[in-house]
N, C-alpha and C positions, 0 to 999 in steps of 0.2 A: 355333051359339051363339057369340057374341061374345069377346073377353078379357072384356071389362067382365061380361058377363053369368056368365061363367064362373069369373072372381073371387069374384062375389059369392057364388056358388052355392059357394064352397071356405069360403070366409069363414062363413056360415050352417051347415055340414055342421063346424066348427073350434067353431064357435058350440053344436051341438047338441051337440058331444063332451063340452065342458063342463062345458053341464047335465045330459046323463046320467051323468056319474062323478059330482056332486055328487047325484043324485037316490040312484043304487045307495049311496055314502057309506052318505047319511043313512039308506038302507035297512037298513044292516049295523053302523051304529054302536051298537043298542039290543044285538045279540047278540057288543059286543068286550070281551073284558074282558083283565085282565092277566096275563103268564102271568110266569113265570121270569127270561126274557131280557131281559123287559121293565122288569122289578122292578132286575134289575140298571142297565140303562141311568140309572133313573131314581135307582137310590141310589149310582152314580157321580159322577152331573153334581148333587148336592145344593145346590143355592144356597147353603147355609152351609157345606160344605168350600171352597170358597173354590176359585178357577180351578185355581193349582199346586197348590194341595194335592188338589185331587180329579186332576188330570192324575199326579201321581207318583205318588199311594199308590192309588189306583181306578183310572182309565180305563186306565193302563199294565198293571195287573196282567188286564185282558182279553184273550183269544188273539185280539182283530180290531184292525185297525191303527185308531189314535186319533182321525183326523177325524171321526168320526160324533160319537161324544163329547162332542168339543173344540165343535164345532157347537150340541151340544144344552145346554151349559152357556148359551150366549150366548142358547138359548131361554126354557130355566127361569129366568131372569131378566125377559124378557121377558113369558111369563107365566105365572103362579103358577099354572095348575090343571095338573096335571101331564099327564093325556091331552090337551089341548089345546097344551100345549107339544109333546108329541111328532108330533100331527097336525099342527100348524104348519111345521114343520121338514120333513117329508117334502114338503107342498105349496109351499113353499119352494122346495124341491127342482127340483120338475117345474118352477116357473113358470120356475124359472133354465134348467133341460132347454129348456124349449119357446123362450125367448128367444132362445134362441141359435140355433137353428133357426131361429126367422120372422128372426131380423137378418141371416140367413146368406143367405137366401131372396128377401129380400123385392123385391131390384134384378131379379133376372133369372129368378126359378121359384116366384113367391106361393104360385101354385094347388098347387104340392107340397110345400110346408111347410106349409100348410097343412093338410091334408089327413094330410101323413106326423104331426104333431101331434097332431091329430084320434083320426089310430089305435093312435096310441103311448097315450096317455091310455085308451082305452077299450081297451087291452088286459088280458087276464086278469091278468099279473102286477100289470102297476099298480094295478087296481082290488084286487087282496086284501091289495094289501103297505102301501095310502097312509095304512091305519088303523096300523100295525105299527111299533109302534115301537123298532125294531132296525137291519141297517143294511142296508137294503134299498132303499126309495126313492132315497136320496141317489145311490147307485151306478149305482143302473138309469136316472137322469138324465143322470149323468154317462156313461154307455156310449151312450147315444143319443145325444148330443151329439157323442159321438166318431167314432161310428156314421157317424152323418151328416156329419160333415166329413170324413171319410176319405171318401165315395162323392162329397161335392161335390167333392173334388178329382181324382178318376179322370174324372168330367166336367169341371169350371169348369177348371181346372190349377191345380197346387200354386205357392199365393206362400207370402212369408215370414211373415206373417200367421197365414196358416191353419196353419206348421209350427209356429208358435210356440205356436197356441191349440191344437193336437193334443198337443204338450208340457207342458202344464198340462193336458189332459183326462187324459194319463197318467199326472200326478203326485194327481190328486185322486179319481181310479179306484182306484189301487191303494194310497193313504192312508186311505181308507174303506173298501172289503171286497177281500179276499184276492182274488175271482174274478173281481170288475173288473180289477181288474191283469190278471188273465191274458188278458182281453177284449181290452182294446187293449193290451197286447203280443202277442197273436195275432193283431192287425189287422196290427200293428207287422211279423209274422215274413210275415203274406200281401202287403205292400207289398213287404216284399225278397224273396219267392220270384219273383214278378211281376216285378219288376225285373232282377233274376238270369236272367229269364230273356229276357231282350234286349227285352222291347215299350217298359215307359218306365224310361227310367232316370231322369226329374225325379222318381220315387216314392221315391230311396233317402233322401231328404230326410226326408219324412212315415216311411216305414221307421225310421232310425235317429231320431226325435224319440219314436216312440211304446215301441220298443223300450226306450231308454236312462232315456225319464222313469218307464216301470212298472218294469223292471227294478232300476233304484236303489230308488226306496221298495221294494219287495218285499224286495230285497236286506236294506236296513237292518232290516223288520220281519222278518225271518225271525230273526236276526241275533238280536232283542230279545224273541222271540219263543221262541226255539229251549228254553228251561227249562218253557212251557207246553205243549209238543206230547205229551209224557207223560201229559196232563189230558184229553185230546182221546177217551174212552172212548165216550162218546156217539153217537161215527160207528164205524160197524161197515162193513167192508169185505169183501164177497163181490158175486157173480154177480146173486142175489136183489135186492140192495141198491143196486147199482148202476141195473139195469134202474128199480127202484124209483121212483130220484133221475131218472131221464131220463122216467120216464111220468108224474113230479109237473109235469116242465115242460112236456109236449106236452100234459098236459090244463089247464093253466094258458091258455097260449098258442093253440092250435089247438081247443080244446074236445073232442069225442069223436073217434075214430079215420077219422071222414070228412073230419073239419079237418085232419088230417096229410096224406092222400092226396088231398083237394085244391090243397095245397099241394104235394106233390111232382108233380102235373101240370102245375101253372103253373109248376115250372122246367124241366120234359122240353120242354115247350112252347116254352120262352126259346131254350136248349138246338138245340130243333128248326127255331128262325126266325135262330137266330144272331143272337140281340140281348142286348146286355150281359154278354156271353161275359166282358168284364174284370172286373164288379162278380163275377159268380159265380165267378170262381178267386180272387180277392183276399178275399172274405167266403167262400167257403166253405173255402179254405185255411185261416181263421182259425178258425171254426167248429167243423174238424174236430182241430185244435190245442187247440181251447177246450173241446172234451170227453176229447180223449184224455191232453192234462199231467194234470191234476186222478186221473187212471187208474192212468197210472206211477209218481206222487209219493205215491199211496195203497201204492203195495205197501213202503213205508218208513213214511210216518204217514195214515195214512186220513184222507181231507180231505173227500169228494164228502158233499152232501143233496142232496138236491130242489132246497131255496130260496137253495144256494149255485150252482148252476149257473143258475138262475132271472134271476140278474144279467145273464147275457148276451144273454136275451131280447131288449130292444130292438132287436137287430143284425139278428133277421130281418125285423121290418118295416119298415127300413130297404131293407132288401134289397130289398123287394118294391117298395117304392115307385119306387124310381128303376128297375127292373126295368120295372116298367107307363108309367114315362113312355118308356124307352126303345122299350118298344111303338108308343108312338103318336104319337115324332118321326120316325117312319120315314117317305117320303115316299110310298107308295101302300099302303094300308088294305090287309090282305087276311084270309082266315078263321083262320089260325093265331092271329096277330095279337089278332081278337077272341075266341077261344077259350083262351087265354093270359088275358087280362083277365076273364072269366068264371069263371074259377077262381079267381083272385086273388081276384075280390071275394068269391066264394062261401067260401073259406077263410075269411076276412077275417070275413064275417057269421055261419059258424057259429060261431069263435073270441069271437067278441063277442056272441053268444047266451047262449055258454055259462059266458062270464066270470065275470058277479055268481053264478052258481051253484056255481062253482068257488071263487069265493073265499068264499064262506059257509061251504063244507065246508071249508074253510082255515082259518077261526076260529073254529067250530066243534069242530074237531078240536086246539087249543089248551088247552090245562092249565092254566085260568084261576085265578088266586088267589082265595080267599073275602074279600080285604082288603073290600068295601064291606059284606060279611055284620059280619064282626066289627068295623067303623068302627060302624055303626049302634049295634049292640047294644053294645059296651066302650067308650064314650065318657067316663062317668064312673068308669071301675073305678081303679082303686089301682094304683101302682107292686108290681110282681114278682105280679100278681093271675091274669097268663095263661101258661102253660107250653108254651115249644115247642121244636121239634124240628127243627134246623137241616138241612137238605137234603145239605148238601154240606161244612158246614166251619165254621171259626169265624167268620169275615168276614160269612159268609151271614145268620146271623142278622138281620141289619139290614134283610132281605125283608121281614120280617113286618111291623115298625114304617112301613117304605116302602111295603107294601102297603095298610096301614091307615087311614095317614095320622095314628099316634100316636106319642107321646112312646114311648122305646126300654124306659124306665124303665118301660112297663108291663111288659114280656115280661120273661120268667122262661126262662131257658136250662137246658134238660135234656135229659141223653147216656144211653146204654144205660147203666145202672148205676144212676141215680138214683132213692130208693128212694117210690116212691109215695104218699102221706098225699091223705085223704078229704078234701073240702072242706068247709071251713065254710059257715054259711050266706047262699049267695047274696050275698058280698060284690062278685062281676061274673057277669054271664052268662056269660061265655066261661073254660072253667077250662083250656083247652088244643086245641092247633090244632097240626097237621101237615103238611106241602104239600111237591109231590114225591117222594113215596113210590111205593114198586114194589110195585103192585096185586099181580102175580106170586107176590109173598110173604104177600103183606097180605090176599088176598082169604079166605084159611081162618081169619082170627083172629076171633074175639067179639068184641062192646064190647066187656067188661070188659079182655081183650088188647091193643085196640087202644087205651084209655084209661090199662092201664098204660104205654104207650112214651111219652105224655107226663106221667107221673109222678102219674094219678089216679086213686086207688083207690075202691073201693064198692059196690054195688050198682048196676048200671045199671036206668034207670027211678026207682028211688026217690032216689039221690045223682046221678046224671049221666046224660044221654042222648048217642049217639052219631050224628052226623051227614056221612056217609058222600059223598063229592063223588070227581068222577072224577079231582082235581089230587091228594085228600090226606082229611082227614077235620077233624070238629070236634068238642069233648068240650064240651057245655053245661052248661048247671043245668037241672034237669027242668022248670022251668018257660018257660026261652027258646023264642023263636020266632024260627027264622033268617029 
């Protein structure tokens, strides 16, 4: 096969990546709905708190450093439907990801940018996270991009350019999510072990660029950070949990357990041809850095999920990629060679089989808010007409109104003590609403128990019916229909 022919055929296979991330999208967009984290993002960046003012008194007060945020402010301006602004912003994201790869590419290695693009996109994490509107995409864009200009420069060689553009991939990694930082500043620590260890020393460059730009931000947000880490209840740190977090990302990534051990044969295999011996100590130095901080910094404040290590995904199919070109600049073909590339793609294909199914169980398994159940049915009720039940604190309350898409003035705020009173009649369909509750407790209560927590007393059935959701519950009028 020709270049030209072999172009095109990268270009066409860039072309299909594409359309199948937009086709699975549009597949999984009917079952996304809004959970928590999401609620918050969106009543952060509120178009009427105003830029500073939502950046001082909201976005700061979140335990993730602010560029996602700050970002998504400039969206919801942009445009008003709020799930659209947040899908915006992640695709956003990628197309900036992928740009910089095909600009990086395009003089001297099309057909691998292409293609490493191709597979980035149709990877597990990208496809469950591009509906997610938290700070997942932005990062995982930015790690690939980092990704990849750290492996273009163990081939192309490091200029000044590339130190500078790895410089900002470090400062906009670890501005956006805690674990990007850790990503390329573990790329950051695998260029100076490498170095250190006499093969190149033009790597301490790209070393101390990625090191110093994740490090400072991380530095500062820790810093600014450090009065939220006490909040941080949510991550629970044992044996169980850990394994937990590391099998969210290999079924993410590699699909079931034949996609990992395909994968570790296409490196035994690299490994056994002695090809790309550099890329595999500098990414997998960093790799093994990128799971293990997150381990030791846990046994002081518990940091590790699933979808925070998830961030650094991008890195392995980076890895792979120039791993397989490395295969096949060699100058005589031989079976390891293509035995090596047989596995790669085969990992590669189960990984991307098993994607859209992984990410479905991804959203899925999300604690979605009832906000479009109670928009429909409370559109004309009355200020103070629905009673609820703040999650976490006094700030929170403004979920409900942000989930609903109603004036604040209709909800009605009640704490354990508030004493219960029967509803009138049918002055709103919705007489009380709860979300993020701990089923744990909540599962042995009756309506009539779980209608007192948001302060509605009566008969259930004849004064109120109860409507029971896996986020939380709803307290109607007997005659509503969610």
């Amino acid at each position: 096969m020709g270049p030209k022919a072999s172009l095109g055929l990268s270009a066409a296979g860039f072309a299909a990546a594409v359309s199948l991330l937009i086709a699975v999208e549009a597949w999984l967009w009917p079952i996304k709905g809004l959970w928590a984290d999401e609620l918050w993002s969106l009543w952060a960046t509120n178009p009427q708190g105003g830029f500073l003012g939502n950046l001082r008194w909201r976005i700061l007060a979140d335990p993730n450093p602010p560029l996602y945020a700050m970002a998504l402010q400039v969206f919801r301006r942009l445009f008003h439907e709020p799930r659209t602004a947040l899908v915006a912003l992640n695709v956003a994201s990628l197309v900036a990801g992928v740009a910089v790869v095909l600009a990086t590419s395009w003089r001297r290695a099309p057909r691998l940018g292409l293609l490493s693009c191709g597979a980035f996109l149709l990877s597990g994490p990208v496809v469950a996270y591009t509906l997610e509107g938290r700070h997942y995409a932005l990062p995982m864009a930015v790690v690939f991009a980092a990704a990849w200009l750290s492996a273009w420069m163990l081939r192309a060689g490091v200029t000044r350019t590339g130190v500078g553009a790895l410089a900002l991939a470090g400062l906009l990694a670890s501005g956006t999510h805690v674990f990007a930082g850790f990503m390329t500043g573990s790329l950051g620590v695998g260029f100076a072990l490498y170095a250190l260890a006499g093969r190149r020393r033009d790597l301490w460059a790209p070393a101390v660029a990625l090191c110093f730009s994740s490090g400072l931000v991380l530095a500062a947000f820790a810093a600014m950070a450090a009065s939220h880490t006490g909040e941080m209840s949510w991550v629970i740190f044992d044996v169980p949990s850990v394994v937990e977090a590391l099998k969210f990302v290999s079924d993410l990534q590699f699909g079931p357990l034949l996609g990992v051990l395909l994968f570790a044969g296409f490196l035994a295999a690299c490994v056994a041809a002695r090809r790309g011996l550099d890329l595999i100590a500098v990414f997998g130095a960093a790799i093994v850095l990128f799971v293990v901080a997150p381990i030791a910094i846990s046994f002081v404040v518990p940091v590790i999920v699933g979808r925070y290590w998830m961030v650094g995904a991008p890195v392995i199919g980076v890895l792979a990629a120039f791993l397989i070109r490395d295969l096949w600049i060699q100058p005589k073909p031989d079976r390891l060679r293509n035995v090596a590339t047989l596995l790669a793609l085969a990992a590669w294909a189960v990984g991307a089989a098993a994607g859209p199914f992984a990410a479905r169980k991804v959203l899925l398994d999300e604690m979605v808010w009832a906000g479009p159940t109670v928009a429909r049915l409370a559109q004309a009720c009355p200020a103070g007409s629905i009673n609820v039940r703040p999650p976490f604190g006094s700030p929170f309350i403004e979920l409900y109104p942000t989930a609903a898409g109603l004036p604040s003035a209709t909800f009605r705020r009640v704490v354990a003590g508030t004493p219960p009173t029967i509803p009138p009649p049918a002055p709103c369909p919705v007489l009380g609403w709860a979300e993020h509750v701990d089923w744990l407790l909540l599962k042995p209560l009756n309506d009539a128990q779980l209608a007192a927590m948001v302060a509605v007393a009566g008969e259930p059935g004849r004064d109120f019916r109860v409507v029971r959701r896996p986020s939380g519950f709803l307290v109607l009028a007997p005659d509503a229909r969610p």
